[in-house]
C-alpha positions as CSV (number, residue, x, y, z in Angstrom):
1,X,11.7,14.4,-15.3
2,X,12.0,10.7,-16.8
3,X,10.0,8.0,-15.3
4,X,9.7,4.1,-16.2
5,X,7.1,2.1,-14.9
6,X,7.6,-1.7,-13.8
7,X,5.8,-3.7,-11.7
8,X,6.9,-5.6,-8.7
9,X,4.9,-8.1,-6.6
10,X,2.3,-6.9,-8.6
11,X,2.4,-3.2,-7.3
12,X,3.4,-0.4,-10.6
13,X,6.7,0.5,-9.2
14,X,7.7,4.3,-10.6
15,X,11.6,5.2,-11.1
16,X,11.8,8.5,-11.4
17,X,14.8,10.8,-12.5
18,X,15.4,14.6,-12.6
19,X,13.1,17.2,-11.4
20,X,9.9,17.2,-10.5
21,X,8.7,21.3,-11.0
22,X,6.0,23.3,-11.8
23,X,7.0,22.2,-15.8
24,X,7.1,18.7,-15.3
25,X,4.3,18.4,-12.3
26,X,1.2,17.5,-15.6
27,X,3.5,14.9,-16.7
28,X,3.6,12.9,-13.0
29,X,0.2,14.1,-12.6
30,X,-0.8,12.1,-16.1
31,X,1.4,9.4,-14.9
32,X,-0.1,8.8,-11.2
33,X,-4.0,9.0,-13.1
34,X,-2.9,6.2,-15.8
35,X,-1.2,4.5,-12.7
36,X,-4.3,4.9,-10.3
37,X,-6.8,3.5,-12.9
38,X,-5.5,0.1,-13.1
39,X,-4.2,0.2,-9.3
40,X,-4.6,1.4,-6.4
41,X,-0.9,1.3,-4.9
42,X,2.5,2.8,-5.9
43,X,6.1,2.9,-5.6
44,X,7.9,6.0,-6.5
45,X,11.7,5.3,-6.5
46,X,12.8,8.4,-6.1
47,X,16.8,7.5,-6.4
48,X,17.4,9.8,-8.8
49,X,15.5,12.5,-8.3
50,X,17.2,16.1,-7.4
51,X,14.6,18.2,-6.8
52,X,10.7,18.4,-5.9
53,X,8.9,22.0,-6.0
54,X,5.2,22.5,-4.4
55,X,3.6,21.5,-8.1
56,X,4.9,18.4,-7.6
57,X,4.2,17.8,-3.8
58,X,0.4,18.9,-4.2
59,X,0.1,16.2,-7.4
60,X,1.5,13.4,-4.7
61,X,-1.2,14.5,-2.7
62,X,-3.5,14.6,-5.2
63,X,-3.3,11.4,-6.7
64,X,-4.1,10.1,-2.9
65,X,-7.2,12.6,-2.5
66,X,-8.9,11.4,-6.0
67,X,-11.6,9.0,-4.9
68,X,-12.7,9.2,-1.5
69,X,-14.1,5.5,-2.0
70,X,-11.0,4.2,-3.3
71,X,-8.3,4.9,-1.1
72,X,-4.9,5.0,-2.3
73,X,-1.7,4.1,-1.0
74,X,1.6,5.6,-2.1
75,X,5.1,5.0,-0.5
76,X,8.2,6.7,-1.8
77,X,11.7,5.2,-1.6
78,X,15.2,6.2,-1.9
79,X,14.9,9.6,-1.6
80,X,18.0,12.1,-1.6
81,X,19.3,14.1,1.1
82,X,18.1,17.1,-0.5
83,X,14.7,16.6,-1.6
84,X,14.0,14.4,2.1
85,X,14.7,17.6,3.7
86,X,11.5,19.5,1.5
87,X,9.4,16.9,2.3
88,X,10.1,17.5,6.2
89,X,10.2,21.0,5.9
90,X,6.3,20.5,4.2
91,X,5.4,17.6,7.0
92,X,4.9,15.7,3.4
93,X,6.5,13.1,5.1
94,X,4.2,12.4,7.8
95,X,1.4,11.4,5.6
96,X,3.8,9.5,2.5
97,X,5.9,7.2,4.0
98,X,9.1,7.4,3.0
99,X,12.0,4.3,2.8
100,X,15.2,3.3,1.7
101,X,14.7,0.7,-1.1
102,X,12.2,-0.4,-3.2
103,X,11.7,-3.7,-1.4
104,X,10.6,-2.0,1.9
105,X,7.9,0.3,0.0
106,X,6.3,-2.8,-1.4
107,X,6.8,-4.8,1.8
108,X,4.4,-1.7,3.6
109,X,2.2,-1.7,0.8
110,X,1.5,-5.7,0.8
111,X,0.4,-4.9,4.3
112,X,-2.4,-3.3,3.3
113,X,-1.4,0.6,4.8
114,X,-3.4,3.3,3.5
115,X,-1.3,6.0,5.0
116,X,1.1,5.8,8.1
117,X,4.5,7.6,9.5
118,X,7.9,7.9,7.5
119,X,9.8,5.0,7.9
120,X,13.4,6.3,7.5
């Protein structure tokens, strides 16, 4: 997995690339803690990732379950066919919103959405 973090309308926007397993799952799990203590919103741009195991799944949800008195907001964007389809198949998707570019996932977040329905 390679990430790069940039910011955008002042929310840490993540592009990810590669694979997000049970290998590389501590390595987005360090990333989304570093990420969550200086915000509490993020963009994953997904674009180029080609796969997403459980590991990673459960450290999405994790990084929205750390503190109860912070809430968290997470939207994920330009997700592949492929790794759409696990997200479904988990009803991941239901409780991350998902969208097609960057733009949109910031345009939610802005909004001030803890949590809402796929959008795409």
């Amino acid at each position: 997995m390679e990430s790069k973090v940039t910011q955008k309308e002042g929310i840490p926007v993540v592009e990810m690339s590669g694979e997000v397993d049970l290998e590389e799952s501590p390595r987005l799990r360090l990333l989304l803690r570093e990420l969550g203590a200086k915000s509490s919103r993020a963009v994953l741009d997904f674009r180029g990732v080609d796969y997403i195991d459980s590991s990673g799944l459960a450290v999405l949800i994790e990084f929205l379950q750390i503190n109860s008195k912070k809430p968290r907001a997470l939207a994920i964007c330009g997700m592949q066919k492929q790794v759409r389809s696990i997200f479904e198949v988990v009803g991941i998707h239901k409780i991350i919103p998902i969208f097609p570019s960057v733009e949109e996932g910031i345009a939610f977040l802005e909004q001030g959405k803890i949590s809402g329905n796929s959008c795409n």
